[in-house]
TIBAMAR-655554 format. One record per residue (C-alpha): chain; x, y, z. Coordinates in Angstrom, 3 decimals. Layout:
TIBAMAR-655554
+-----+----------+----------+----------+
: mol :       c1 :       c2 :       c3 :
+-----+----------+----------+----------+
:   A :        X :        Y :        Z :
...
+-----+----------+----------+----------+
This chain:
TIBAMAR-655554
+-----+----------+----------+----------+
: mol :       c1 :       c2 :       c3 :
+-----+----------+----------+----------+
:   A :   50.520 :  121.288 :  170.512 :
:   A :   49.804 :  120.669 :  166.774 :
:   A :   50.374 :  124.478 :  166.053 :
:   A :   54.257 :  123.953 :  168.279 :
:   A :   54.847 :  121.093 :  166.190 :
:   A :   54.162 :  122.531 :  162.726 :
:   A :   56.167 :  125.595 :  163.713 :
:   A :   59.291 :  123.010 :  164.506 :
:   A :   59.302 :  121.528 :  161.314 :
:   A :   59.234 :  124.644 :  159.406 :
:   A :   62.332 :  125.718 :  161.348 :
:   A :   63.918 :  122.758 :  160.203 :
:   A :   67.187 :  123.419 :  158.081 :
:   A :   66.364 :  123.515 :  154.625 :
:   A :   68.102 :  120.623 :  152.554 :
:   A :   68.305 :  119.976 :  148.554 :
:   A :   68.698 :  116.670 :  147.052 :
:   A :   69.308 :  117.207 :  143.162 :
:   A :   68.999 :  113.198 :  140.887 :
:   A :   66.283 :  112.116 :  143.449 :
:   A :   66.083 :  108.309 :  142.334 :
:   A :   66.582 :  105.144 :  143.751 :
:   A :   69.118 :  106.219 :  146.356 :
:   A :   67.949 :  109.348 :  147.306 :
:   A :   64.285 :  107.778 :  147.639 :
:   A :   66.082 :  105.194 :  150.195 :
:   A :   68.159 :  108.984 :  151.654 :
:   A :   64.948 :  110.655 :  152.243 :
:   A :   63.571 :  108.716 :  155.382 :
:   A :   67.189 :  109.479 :  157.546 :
:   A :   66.458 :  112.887 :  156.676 :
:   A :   62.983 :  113.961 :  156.544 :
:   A :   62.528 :  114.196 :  160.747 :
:   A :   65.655 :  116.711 :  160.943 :
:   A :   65.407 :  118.624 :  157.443 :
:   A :   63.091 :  120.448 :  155.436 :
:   A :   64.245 :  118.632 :  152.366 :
:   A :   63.593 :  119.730 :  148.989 :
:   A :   63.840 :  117.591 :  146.067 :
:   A :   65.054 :  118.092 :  142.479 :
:   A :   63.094 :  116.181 :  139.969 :
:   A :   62.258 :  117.070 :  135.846 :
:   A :   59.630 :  114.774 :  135.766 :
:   A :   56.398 :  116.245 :  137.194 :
:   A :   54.856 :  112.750 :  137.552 :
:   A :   57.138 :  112.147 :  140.353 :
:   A :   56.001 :  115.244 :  141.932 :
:   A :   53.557 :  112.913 :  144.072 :
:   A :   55.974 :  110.380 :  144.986 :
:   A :   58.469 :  113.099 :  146.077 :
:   A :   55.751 :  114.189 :  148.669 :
:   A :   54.210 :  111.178 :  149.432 :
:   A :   58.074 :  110.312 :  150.917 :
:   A :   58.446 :  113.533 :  152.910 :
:   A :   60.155 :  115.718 :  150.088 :
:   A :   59.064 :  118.657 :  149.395 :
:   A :   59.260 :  118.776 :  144.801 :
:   A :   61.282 :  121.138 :  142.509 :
:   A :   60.334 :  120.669 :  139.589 :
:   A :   63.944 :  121.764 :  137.437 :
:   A :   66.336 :  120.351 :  134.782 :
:   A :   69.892 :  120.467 :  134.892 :
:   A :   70.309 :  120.502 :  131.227 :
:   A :   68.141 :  123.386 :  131.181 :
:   A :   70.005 :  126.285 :  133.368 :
:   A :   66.796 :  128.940 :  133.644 :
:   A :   64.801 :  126.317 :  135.152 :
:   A :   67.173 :  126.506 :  138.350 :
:   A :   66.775 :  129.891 :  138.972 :
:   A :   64.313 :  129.113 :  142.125 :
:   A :   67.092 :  126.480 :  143.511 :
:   A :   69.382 :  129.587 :  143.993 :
:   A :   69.844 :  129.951 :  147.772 :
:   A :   66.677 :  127.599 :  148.343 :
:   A :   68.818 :  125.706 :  151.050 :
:   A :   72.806 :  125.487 :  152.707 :
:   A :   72.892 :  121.799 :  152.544 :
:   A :   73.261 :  119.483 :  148.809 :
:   A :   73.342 :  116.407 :  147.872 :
:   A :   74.093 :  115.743 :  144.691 :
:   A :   72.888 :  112.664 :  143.376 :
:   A :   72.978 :  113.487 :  139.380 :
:   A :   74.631 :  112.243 :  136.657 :
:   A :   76.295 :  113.545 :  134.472 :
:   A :   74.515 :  113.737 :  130.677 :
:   A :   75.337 :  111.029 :  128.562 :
:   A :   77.469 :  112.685 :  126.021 :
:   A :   80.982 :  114.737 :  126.130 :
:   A :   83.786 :  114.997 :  128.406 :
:   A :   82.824 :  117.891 :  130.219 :
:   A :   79.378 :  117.290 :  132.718 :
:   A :   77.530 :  120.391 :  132.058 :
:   A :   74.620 :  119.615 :  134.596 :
:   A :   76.952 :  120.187 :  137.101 :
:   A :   78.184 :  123.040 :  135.546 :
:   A :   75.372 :  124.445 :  135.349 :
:   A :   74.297 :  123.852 :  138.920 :
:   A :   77.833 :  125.155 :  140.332 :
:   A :   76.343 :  129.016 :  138.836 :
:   A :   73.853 :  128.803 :  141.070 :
:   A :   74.912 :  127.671 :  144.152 :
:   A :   75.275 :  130.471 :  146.801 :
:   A :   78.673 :  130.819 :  149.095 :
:   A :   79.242 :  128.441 :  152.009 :
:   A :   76.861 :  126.172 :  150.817 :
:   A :   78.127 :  122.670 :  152.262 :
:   A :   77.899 :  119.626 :  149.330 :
:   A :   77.957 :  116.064 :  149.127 :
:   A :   78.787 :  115.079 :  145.745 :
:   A :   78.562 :  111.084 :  144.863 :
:   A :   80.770 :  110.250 :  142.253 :
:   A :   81.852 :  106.939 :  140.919 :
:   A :   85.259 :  104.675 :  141.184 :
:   A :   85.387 :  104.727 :  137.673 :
:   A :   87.024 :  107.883 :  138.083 :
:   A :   90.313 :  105.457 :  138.425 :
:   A :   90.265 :  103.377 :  135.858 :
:   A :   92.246 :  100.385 :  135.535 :
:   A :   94.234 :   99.458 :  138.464 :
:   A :   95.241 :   96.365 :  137.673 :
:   A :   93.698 :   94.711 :  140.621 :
:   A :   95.848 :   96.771 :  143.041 :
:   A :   93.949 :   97.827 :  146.671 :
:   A :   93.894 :  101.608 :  146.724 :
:   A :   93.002 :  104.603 :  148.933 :
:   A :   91.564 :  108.078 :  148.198 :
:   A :   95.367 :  109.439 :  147.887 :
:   A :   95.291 :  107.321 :  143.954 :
:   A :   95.890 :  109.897 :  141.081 :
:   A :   92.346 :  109.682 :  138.893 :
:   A :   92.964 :  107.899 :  135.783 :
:   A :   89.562 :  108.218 :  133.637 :
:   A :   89.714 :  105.238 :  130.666 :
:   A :   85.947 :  106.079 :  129.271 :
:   A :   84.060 :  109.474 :  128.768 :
:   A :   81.545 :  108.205 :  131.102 :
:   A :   84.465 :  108.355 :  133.558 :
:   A :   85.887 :  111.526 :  132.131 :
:   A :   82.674 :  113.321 :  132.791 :
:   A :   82.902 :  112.531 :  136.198 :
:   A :   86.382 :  114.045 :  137.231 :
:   A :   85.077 :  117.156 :  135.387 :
:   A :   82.264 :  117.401 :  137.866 :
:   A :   84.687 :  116.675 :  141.025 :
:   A :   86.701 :  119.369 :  139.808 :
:   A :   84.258 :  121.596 :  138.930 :
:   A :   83.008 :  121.280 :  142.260 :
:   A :   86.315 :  121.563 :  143.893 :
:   A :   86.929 :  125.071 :  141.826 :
:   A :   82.983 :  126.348 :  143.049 :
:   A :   84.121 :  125.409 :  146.761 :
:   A :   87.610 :  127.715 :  146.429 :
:   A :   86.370 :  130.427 :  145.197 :
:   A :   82.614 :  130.391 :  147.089 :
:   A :   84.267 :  129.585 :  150.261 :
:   A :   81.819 :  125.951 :  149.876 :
:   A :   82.295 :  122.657 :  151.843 :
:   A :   82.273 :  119.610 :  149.545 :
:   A :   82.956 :  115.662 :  150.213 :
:   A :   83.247 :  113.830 :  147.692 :
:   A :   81.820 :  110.421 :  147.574 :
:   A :   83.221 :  107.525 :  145.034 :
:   A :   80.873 :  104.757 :  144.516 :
:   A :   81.558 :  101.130 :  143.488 :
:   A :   78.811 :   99.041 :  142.029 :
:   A :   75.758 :   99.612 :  144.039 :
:   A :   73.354 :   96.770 :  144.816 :
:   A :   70.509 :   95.591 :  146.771 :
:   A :   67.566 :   92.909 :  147.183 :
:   A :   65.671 :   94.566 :  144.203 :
:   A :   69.225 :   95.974 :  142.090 :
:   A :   70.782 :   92.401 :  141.536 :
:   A :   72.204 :   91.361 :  138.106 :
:   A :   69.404 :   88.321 :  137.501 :
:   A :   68.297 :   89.927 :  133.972 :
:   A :   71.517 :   89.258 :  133.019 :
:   A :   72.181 :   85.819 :  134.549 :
:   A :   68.306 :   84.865 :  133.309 :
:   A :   70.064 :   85.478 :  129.512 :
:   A :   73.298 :   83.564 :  129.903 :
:   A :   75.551 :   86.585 :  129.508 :
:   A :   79.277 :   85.529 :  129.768 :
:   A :   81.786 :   86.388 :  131.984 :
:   A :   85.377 :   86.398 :  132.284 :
:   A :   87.131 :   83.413 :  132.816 :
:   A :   89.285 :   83.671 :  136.265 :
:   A :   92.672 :   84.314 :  134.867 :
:   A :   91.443 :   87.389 :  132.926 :
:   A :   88.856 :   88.702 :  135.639 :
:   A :   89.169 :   91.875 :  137.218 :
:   A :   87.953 :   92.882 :  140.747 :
:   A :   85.467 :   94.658 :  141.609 :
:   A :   83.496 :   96.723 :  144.298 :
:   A :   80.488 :   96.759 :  145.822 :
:   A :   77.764 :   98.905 :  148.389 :
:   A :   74.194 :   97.934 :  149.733 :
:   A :   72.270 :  101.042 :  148.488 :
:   A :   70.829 :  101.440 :  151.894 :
:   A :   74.100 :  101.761 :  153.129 :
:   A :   75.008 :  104.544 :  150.909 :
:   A :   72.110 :  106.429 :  151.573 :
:   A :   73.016 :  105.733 :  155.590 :
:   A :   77.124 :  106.866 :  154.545 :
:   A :   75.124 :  110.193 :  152.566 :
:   A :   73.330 :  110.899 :  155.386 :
:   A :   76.541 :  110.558 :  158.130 :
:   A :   78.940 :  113.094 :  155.500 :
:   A :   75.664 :  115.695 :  156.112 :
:   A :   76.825 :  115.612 :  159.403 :
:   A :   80.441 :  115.108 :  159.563 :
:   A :   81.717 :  116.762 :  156.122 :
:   A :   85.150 :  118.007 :  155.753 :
:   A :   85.851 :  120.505 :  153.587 :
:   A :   87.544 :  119.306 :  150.172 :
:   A :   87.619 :  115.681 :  151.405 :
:   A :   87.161 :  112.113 :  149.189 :
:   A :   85.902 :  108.957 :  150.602 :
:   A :   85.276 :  105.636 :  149.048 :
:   A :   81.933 :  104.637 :  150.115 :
:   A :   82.688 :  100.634 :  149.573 :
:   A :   81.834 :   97.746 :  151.447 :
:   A :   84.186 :   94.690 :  152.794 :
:   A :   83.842 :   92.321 :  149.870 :
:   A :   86.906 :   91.462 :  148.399 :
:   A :   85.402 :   89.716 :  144.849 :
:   A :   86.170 :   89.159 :  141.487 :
:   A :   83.047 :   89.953 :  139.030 :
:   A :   82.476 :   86.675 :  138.041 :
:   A :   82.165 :   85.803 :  141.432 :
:   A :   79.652 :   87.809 :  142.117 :
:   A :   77.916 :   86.598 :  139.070 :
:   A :   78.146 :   83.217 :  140.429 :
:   A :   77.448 :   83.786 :  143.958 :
:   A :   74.189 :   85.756 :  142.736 :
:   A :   73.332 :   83.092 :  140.315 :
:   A :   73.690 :   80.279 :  142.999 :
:   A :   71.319 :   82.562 :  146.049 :
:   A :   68.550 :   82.357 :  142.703 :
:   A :   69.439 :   78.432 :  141.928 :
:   A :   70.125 :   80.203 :  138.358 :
:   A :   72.578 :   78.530 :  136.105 :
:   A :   76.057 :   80.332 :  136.082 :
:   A :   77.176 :   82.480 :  133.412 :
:   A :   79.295 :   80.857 :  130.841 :
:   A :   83.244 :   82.070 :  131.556 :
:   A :   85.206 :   83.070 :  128.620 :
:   A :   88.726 :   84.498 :  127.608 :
:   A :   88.895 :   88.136 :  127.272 :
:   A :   89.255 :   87.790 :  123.168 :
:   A :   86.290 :   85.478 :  123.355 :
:   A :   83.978 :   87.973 :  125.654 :
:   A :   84.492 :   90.832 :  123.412 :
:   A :   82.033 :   89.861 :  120.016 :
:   A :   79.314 :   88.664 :  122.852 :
:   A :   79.351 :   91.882 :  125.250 :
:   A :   78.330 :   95.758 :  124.416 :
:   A :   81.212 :   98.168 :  124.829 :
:   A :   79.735 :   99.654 :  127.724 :
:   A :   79.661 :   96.185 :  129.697 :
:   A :   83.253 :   95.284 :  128.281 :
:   A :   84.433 :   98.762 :  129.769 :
:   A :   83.680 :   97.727 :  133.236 :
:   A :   85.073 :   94.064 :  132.302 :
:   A :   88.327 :   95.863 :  131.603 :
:   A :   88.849 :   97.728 :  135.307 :
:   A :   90.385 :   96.420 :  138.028 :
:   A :   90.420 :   97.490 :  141.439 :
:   A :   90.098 :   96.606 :  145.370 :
:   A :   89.106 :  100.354 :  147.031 :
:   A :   89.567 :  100.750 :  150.598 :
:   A :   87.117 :  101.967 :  152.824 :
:   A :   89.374 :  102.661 :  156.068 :
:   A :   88.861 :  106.392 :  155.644 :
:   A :   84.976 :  106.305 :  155.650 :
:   A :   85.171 :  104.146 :  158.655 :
:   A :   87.676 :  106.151 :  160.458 :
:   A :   86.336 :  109.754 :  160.101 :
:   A :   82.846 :  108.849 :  159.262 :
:   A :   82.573 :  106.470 :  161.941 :
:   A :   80.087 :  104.377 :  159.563 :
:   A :   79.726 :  100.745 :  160.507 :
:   A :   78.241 :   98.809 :  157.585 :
:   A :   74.656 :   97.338 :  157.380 :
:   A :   75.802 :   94.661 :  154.918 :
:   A :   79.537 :   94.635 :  155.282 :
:   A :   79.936 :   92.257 :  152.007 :
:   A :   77.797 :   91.139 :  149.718 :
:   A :   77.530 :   87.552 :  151.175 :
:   A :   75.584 :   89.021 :  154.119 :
:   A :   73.051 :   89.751 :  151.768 :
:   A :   72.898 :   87.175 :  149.686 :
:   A :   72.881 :   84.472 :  152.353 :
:   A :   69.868 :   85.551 :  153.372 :
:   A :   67.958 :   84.845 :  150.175 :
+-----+----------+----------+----------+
């Protein structure tokens, strides 16, 4: 019997995550009972970890393109979970993992909503002509399309995935409350998204299994909230004090550019394609599902 079962899960099909952190730690347990999964790290420290959670460690770098050699053909199934480095327009990690990615290799990409840029507080779908405002942004669409040109030509399947603000019981904003950052007073406020990061790693998981070739979803949740209200609504499930609200002049000496940049983008993304073709049904449809039970 033991001999049958260690047989079976060396049959398993062979699966890659590449930017195993957070999320794809929270990925691995939907996956490790039907895939030998692999996992991309460049830290050999987290080699342990990686097994202890039923991955089997690579250790690679993406900014280092011999190190992937031994990722070439290792399985038909990605998910990439990497970002892009933190410089330039162009994201050369996935660059350079697109030259080594066999044909008919079947990806799951997760990308961001920043891709869009400012929508002026408009509710969009995945039909919304990408708009990039930052390089942070910019880098991004170069690694959809990137991907998108790798699929063509190496006869690939890739879904795209655009990701809103991801949160959960242990990724909340309470540094920032705990210091009294400001935020934007309601008349200058933009909306924002949000997604449990257990149900993205759930939504990751369903695409394995239901991917389209060349198709985007936007992995968000039901909330429908301005960013200072989700300040506020965090602050109050901590009994923290509420972050000061200030005019958009005002904010701008108090903030880094990085935080202002996401102050400045307004959207409201859909999610009625994820839920039609996926069929995913949300563990924490909005964010006050979560936080009422604090």
């Amino acid at each position: 019997m033991k001999k049958s079962l260690h047989l079976k899960k060396w049959h398993r099909p062979r699966l890659l995550i590449v930017g195993c952190g957070d999320v794809g730690m929270r990925l691995l347990p939907l996956l490790r009972e039907r895939f030998r999964v692999f996992a991309v790290t460049s830290a050999p420290a987290r080699c342990a970890e990686l097994r202890a959670a039923g991955a089997i460690p690579i250790v690679a770098n993406l900014d280092l393109p011999h190190s992937l050699a031994r990722l070439a053909r290792l399985a038909p199934l990605v998910v990439h979970l990497a970002p892009p480095q933190a410089d330039g327009d162009h994201d050369r990690r996935t660059r350079n993992l697109c030259a080594i990615l066999p044909e008919r290799t079947s990806v799951v990409y997760v990308s961001t909503s920043g891709v869009y840029g400012d929508c002026g507080g408009a509710v969009i779908d995945e039909t919304r002509a990408v708009a990039p405002a930052s390089a942070r942004a910019r880098r991004r669409v170069d690694a959809e399309n990137v991907l998108r040109g790798w699929a063509r030509r190496r006869a690939g399947r890739l879904a795209i995935l655009r990701v809103p603000g991801i949160y959960a019981h242990d990724r909340l904003p309470l540094e920032r409350l705990s210091k009294g950052t400001p935020a934007l007073q309601d008349a200058d406020d933009v909306f924002t998204n949000h997604i449990h990061a257990d149900d993205l790693a759930r939504i990751i998981a369903t695409t394995l299994y239901r991917i389209q070739p060349n198709r985007v979803y936007h992995t968000a949740d039901d909330s429908n909230m301005k960013m200072g209200d989700y300040f506020d609504a965090v602050a109050d499930a901590f009994k923290l004090p509420r972050p000061p609200r200030l005019s958009r002049a005002a904010l701008q000496s108090q903030v880094s550019p990085l935080l202002l940049s996401f102050m400045s983008e307004s959207r409201r993304m859909s999610n009625r394609r994820m839920k039609l073709e996926l069929g995913v049904q949300l563990r924490y449809p909005t964010v006050a599902t979560v936080l009422g039970t604090m």
